[in-house]
C-alpha positions as CSV (number, residue, x, y, z in Angstrom):
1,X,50.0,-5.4,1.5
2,X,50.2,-9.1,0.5
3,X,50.0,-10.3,-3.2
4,X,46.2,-10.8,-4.1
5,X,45.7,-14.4,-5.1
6,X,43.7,-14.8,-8.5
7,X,40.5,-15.9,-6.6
8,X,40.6,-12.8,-4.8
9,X,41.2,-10.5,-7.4
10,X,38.0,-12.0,-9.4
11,X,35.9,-11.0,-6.0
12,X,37.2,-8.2,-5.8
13,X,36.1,-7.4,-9.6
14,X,32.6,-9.1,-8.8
15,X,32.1,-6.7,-6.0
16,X,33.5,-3.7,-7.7
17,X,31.3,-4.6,-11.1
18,X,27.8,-5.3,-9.2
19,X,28.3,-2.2,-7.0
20,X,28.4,0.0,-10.0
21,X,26.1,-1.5,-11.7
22,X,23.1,-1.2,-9.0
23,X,24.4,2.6,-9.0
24,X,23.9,3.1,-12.6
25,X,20.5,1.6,-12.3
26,X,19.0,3.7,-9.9
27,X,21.1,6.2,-11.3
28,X,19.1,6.1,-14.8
29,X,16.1,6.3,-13.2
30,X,16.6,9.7,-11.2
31,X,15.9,10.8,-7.9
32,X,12.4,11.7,-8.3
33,X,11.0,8.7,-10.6
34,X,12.7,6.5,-7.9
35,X,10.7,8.4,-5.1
36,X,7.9,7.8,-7.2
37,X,8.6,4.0,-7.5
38,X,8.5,3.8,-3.6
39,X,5.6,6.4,-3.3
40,X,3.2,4.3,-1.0
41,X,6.5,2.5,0.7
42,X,7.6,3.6,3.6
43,X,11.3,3.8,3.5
44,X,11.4,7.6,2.9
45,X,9.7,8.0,6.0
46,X,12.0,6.1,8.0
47,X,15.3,7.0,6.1
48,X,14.4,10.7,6.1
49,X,13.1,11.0,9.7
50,X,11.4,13.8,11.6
51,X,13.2,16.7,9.3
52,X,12.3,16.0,6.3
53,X,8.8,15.0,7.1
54,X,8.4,18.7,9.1
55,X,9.8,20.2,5.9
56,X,6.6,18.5,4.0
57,X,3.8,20.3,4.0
58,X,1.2,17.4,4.8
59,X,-1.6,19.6,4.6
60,X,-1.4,19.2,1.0
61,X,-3.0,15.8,-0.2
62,X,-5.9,13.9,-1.7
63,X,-8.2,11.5,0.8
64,X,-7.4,8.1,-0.5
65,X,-10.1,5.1,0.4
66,X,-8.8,2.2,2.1
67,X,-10.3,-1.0,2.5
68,X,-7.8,-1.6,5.4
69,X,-8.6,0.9,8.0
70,X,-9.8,1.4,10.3
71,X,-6.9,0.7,12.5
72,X,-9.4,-0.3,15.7
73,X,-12.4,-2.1,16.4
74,X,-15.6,0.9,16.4
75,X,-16.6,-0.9,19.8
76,X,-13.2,0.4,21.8
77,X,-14.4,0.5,25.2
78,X,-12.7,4.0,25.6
79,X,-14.5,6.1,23.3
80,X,-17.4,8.2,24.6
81,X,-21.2,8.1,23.3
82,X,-21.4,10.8,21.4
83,X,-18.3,9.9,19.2
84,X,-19.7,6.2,18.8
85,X,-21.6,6.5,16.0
86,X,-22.0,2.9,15.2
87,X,-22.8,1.8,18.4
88,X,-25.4,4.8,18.3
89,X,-26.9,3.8,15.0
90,X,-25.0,5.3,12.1
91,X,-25.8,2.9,9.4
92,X,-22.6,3.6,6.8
93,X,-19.2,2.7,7.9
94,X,-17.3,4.2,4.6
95,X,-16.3,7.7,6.8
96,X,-13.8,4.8,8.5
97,X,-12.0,3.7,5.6
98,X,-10.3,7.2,4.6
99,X,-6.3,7.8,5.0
100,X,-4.9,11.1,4.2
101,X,-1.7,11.1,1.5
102,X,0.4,14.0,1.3
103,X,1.5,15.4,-2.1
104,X,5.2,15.5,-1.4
105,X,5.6,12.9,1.4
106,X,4.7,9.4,3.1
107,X,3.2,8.9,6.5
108,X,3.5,6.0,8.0
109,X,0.5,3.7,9.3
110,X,0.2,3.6,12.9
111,X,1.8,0.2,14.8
112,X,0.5,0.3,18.2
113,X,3.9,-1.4,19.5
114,X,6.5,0.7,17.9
115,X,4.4,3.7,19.5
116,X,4.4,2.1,22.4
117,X,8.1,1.4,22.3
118,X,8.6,5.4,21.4
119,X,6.8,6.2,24.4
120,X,8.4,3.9,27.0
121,X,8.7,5.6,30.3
122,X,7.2,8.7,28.8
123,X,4.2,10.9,29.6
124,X,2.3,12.3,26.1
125,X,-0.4,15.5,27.9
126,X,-3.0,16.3,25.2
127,X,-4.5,19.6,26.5
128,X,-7.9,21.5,25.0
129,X,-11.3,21.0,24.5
130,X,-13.5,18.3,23.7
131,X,-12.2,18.2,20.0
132,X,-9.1,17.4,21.5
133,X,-10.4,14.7,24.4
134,X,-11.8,13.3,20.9
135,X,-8.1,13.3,19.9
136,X,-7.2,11.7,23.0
137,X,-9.9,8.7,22.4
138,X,-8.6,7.9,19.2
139,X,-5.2,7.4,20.5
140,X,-6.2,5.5,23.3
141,X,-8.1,3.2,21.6
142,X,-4.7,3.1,18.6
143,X,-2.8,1.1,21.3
144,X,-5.0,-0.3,23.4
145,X,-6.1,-3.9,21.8
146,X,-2.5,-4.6,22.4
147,X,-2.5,-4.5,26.1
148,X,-3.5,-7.2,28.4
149,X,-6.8,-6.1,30.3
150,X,-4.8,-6.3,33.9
151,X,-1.8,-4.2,32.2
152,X,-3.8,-1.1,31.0
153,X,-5.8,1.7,33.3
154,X,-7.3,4.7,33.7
155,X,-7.1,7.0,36.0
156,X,-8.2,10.8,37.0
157,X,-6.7,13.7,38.7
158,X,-8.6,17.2,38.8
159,X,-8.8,17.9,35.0
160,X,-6.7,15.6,33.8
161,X,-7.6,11.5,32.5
162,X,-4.9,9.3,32.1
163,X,-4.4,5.7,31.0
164,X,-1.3,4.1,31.7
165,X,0.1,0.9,29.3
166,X,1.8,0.0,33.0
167,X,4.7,-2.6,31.0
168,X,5.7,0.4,28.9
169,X,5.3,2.7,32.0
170,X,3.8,5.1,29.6
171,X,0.8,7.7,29.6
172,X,-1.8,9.2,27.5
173,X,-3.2,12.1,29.1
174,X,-6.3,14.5,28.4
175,X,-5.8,17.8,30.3
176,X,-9.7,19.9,30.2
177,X,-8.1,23.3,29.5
178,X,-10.4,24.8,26.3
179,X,-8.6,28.4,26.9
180,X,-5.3,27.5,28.2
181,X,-6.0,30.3,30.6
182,X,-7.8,30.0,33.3
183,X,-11.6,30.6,33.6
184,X,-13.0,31.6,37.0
185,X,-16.4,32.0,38.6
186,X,-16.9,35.2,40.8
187,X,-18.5,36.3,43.7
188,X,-21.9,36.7,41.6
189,X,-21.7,33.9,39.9
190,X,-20.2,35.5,36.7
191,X,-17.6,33.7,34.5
192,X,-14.2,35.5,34.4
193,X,-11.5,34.7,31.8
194,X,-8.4,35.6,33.4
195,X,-6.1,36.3,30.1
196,X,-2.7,36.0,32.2
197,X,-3.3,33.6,34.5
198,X,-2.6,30.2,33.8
199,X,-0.9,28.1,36.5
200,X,-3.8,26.7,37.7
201,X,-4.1,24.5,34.6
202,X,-0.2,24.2,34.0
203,X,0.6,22.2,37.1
204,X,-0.9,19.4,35.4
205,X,1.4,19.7,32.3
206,X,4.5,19.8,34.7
207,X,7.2,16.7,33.5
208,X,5.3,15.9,30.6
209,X,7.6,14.7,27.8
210,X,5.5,15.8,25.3
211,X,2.8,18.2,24.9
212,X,-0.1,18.5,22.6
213,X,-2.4,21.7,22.5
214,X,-5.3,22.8,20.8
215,X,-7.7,26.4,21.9
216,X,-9.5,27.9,20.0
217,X,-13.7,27.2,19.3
218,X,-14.3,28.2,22.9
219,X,-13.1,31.6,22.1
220,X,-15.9,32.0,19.6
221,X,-19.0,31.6,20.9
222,X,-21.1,34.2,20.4
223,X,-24.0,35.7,21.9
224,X,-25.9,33.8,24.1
225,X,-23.4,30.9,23.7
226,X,-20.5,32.7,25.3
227,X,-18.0,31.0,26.5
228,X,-17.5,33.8,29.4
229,X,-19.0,37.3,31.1
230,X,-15.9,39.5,31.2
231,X,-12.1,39.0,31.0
232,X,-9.8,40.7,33.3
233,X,-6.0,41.0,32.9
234,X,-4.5,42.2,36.2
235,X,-6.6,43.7,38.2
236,X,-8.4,45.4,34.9
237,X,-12.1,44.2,33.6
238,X,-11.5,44.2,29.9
239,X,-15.5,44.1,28.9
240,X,-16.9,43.7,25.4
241,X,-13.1,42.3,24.4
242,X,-13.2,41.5,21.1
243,X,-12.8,37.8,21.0
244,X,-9.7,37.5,18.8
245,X,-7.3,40.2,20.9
246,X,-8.5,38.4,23.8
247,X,-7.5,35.2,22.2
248,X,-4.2,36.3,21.0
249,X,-4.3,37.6,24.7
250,X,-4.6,34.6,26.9
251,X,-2.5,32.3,23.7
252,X,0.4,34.9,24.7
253,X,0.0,33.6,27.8
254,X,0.2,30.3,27.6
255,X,3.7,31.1,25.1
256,X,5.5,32.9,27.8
257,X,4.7,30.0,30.6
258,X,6.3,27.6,27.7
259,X,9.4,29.7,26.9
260,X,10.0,30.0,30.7
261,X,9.0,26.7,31.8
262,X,10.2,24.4,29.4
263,X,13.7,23.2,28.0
264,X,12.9,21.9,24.2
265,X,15.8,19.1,25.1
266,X,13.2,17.5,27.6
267,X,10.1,18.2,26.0
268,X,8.6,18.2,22.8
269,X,6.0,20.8,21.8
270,X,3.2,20.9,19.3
271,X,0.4,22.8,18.3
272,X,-2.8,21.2,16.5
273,X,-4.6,23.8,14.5
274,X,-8.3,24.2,14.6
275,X,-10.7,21.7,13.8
276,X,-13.1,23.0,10.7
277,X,-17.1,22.8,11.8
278,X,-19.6,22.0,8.6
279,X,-22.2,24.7,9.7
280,X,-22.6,24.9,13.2
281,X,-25.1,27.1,13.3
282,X,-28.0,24.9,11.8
283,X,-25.9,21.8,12.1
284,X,-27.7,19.7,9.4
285,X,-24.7,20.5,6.4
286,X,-22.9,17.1,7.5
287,X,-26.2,15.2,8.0
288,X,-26.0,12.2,5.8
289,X,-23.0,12.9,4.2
290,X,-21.0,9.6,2.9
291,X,-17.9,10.5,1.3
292,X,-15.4,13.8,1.7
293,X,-15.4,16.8,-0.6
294,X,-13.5,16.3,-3.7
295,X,-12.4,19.7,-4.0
296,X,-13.4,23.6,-3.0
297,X,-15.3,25.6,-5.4
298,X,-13.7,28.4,-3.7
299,X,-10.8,29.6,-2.3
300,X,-10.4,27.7,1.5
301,X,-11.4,30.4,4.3
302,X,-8.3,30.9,6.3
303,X,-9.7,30.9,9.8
304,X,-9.0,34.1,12.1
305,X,-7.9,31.9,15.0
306,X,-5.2,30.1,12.6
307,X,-3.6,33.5,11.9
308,X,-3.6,34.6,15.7
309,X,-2.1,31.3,16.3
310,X,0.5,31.7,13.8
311,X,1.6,34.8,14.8
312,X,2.2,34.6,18.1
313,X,3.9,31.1,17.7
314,X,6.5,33.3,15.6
315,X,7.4,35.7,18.4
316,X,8.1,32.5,20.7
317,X,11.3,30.9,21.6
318,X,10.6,27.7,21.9
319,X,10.4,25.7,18.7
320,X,7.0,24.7,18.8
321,X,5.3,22.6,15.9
322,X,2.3,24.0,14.3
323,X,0.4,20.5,12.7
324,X,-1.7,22.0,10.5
325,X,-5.3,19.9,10.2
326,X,-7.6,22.6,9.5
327,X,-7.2,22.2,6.0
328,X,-7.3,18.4,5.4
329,X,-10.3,18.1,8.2
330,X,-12.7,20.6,5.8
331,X,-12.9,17.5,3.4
332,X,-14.3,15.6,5.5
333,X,-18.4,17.1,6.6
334,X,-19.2,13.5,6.6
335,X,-16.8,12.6,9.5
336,X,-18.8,13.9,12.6
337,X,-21.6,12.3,14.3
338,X,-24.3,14.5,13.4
339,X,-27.4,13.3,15.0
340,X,-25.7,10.1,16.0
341,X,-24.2,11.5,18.3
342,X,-26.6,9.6,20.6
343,X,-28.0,6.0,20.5
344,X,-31.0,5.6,18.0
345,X,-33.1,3.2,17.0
346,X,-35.1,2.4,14.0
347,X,-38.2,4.8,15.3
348,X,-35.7,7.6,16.5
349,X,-33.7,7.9,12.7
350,X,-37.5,8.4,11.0
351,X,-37.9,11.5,13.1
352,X,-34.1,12.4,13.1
353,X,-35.0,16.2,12.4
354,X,-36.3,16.3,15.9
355,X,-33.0,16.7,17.3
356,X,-29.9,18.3,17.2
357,X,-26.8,17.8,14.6
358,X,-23.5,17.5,15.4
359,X,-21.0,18.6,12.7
360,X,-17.7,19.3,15.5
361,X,-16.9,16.3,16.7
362,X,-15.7,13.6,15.1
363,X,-17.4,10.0,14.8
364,X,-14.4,7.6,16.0
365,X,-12.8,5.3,13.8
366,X,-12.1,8.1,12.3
367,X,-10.7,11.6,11.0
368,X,-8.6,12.0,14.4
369,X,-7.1,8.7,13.9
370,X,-5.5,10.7,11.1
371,X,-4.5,13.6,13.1
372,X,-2.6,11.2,15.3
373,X,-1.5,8.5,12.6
374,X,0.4,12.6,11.4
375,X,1.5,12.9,15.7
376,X,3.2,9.7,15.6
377,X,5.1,11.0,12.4
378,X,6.3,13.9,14.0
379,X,7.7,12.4,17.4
């Protein structure tokens, strides 16, 4: 190597010196006081990626108001009636403004472009009930105010509603599967839950890229608001089934068509939890609620289907991704429609007890956008 002409040596010492120095400044500070400084920021998000955020348990957290949500406009044309609760009357609009903040991590705020541009010439399948076809609204109507009218569409196929964002060649799918399994009628009329069939419904999850499932309030209706008549595995009639084996039943199932089916290097799995009801027997517990619960006076009830769940993800081999909302979701009674869940005028809301409350669904902007702002996280 060459002599090093005085001009250089001094740049080389400036470097050397200022390098050091913005070490030793961060380096005073400590690793978790400078996490701190960047708490709302986020660069840990982005530097850290998917792995770190997994290790995070974002169940834990504090609702946090926020004058800047929501993220969409509460007249999306995509949303259904019964999760339009302004257009139907609701007159407080605060239930919008919430964001949920993890303890021990950042997630960041949904950009309907860089989803977009994650999702380019991919397929997303959401698959479940009507909690997760509210899911699927939200999502839609995340990216949809960024696509020209003639460049977006809908379209239908058997179960399944898709719309396409046709520049990015990309769809968002709602598959109507609420067991997984397939339900049947018979020869009498009679509704048959078939625990290990399930092909009928997986042909329309076929090539997805990624795959989002929820199952599990169907399995629990009770009495006269059962779901079905009989199961039958085989050519057995399992009768009188309690609803949890026959849950863990058809969800074991629906594991071994995944563990066969799929290759986790072409598609990405996960698993939303169950979405807490506020008293659905009576339905009035999230009537005219205006802000979430600050806190549980008890410990939180762990529901039954949540443990199935869990256990029979543990036996699979196929890394599947349990996002846990049950938790954060049973904050928020004053999230769902309740009776504004239809339209209502001024005469209708003075005699509101005459009709029913819904405290399952969710009124959109809302409480899914959260569950998917925590989605686009994890892909």
């Amino acid at each position: 190597m060459g002599d090093f002409s005085p001009y250089s040596l001094f740049l080389l010492f400036f470097i050397s010196f200022t390098f050091n120095s913005l070490n030793f400044s961060y380096g005073d500070l400590g690793e978790a006081e400078w996490i701190n400084v960047k708490d709302d920021d986020e660069y840990n998000m982005v530097q850290n990626g998917i792995t770190s955020l997994k290790k995070c348990d974002l169940s834990s957290g504090i609702w946090v108001y926020d004058q800047s949500y929501p993220l969409y406009d509460s007249g999306c044309p995509y949303l259904s009636t019964r999760v339009s609760c302004q257009q139907n009357g609701r007159p407080d609009t605060d239930y919008e403004k919430w964001r949920w903040k993890p303890h021990g991590c950042s997630i960041p705020r949904f950009h309907a472009l860089d989803f977009l541009a994650k999702m380019r010439m991919k397929r997303i399948v959401l698959v479940g009930d009507s909690i997760m076809r509210n899911q699927w609204e939200s999502l839609v109507c995340l990216v949809e105010a960024v696509i020209p009218p003639e460049r977006k569409m809908v379209t239908y196929n058997g179960p399944t509603m898709s719309f396409h964002a046709l520049d990015f060649e990309t769809s968002i799918e709602f598959s109507w599967a609420p067991f997984l399994v397939e339900i049947k009628e018979g020869s009498k009329k009679e509704r048959i839950l078939h625990l290990d069939s399930i092909e009928v419904n997986a042909r329309f999850w076929r090539g997805a890229d990624i795959l989002v499932f929820d199952s599990a309030h169907w399995w629990t209706h009770s009495s006269k608001w059962s779901s079905w008549d009989y199961c039958m595995e085989g050519q057995s009639v399992l009768r009188n089934l309690n609803p949890m084996i026959a849950y863990e039943k058809g969800l074991t199932t629906w594991a071994k068509w995944i563990d066969l089916n799929l290759n986790p290097q072409r598609t990405q799995v996960i698993f939303r939890s169950i979405s807490p009801q506020h008293n659905r027997e009576t339905g009035w517990k999230c009537y005219n609620q205006r802000k979430p619960l600050g806190y549980f006076s008890h410990k939180l009830h762990v529901p039954e289907q949540l443990i199935v769940l869990q256990g029979v993800l543990r036996k699979m081999n196929f890394p599947v991704y349990l996002q846990d909302i049950t938790r954060i979701s049973a904050f928020r009674r004053d999230g769902h429609p309740s009776v504004y869940a239809r339209a209502l005028d001024e005469k209708d809301r003075l005699h509101h007890k005459d009709y029913t409350s819904d405290c399952s669904h969710w009124c959109l902007p809302g409480v899914p956008d959260i569950w998917n702002e925590m989605l686009n996280a994890l892909l």
